[in-house]
C-alpha positions as CSV (number, residue, x, y, z in Angstrom):
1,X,-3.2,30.1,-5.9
2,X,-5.9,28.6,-3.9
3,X,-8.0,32.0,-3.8
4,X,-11.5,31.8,-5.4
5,X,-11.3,35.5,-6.8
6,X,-8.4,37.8,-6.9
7,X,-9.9,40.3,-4.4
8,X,-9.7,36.9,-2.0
9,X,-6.0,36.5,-2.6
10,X,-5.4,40.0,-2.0
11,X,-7.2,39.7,1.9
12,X,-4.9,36.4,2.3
13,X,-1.9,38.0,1.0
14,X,-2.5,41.2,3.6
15,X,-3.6,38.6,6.5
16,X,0.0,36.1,5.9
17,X,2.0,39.7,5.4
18,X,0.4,40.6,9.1
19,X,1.6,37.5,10.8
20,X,4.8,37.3,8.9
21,X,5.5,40.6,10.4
22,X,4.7,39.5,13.8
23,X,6.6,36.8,13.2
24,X,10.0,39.3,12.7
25,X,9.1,41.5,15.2
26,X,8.8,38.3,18.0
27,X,4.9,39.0,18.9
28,X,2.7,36.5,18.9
29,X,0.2,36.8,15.8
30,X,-2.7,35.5,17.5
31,X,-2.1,38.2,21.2
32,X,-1.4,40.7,18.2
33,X,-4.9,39.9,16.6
34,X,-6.9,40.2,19.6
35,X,-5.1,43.7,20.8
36,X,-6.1,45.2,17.4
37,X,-9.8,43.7,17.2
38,X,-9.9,45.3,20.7
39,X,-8.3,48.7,19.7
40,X,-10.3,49.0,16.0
41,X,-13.5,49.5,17.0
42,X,-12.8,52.3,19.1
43,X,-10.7,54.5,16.2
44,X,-12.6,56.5,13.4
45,X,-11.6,56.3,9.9
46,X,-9.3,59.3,9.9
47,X,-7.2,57.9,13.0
48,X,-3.5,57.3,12.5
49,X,-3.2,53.4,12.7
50,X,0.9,53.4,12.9
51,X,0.5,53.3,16.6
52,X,-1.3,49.7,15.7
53,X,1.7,48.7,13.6
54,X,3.2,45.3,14.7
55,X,6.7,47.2,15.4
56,X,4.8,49.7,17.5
57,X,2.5,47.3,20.0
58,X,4.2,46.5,22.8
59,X,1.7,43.2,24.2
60,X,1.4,42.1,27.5
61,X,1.3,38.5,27.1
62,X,0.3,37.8,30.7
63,X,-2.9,40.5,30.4
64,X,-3.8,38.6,26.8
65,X,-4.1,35.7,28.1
66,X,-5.5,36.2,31.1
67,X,-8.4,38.3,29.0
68,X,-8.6,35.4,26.6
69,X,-8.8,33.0,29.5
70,X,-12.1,34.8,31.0
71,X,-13.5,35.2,28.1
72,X,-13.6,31.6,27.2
73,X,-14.5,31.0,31.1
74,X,-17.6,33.7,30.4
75,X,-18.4,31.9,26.9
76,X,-18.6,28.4,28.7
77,X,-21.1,29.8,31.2
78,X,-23.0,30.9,29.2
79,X,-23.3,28.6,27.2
80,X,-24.6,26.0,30.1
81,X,-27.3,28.3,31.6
């Protein structure tokens, strides 16, 4: 509806079916997000990405946002040296 092209409504209609799915499946979409940008780059393009599923990811929420925590703590550093 708001989509400037149709391939751009098809990536927001994938991206809102991802967290919707979360959603049923009680993760949090945004711990979700940042275990698969972690685990993608580290599959090849004939790897089985069930495993990655939402209904198959057991999080850690403590270890996510702990990670997320140094990261930003790494980020500010760096940023004022």
């Amino acid at each position: 509806m708001f989509c400037q092209s149709v391939a751009g409504a098809d990536a927001s209609a994938t991206l809102y079916s991802i967290v919707m799915t979360c959603r049923v499946n009680d993760i949090n979409p945004y711990y979700y997000f940042l275990h698969l940008f972690k685990a993608l780059p580290n599959l090849d393009d004939k790897s089985d990405f069930t495993a990655l599923m939402p209904w198959n990811v057991q999080l850690d929420y403590v270890t996510a946002l702990r990670n997320c925590l140094v990261g930003a703590y790494q980020l500010a550093v760096s940023l004022l040296i």
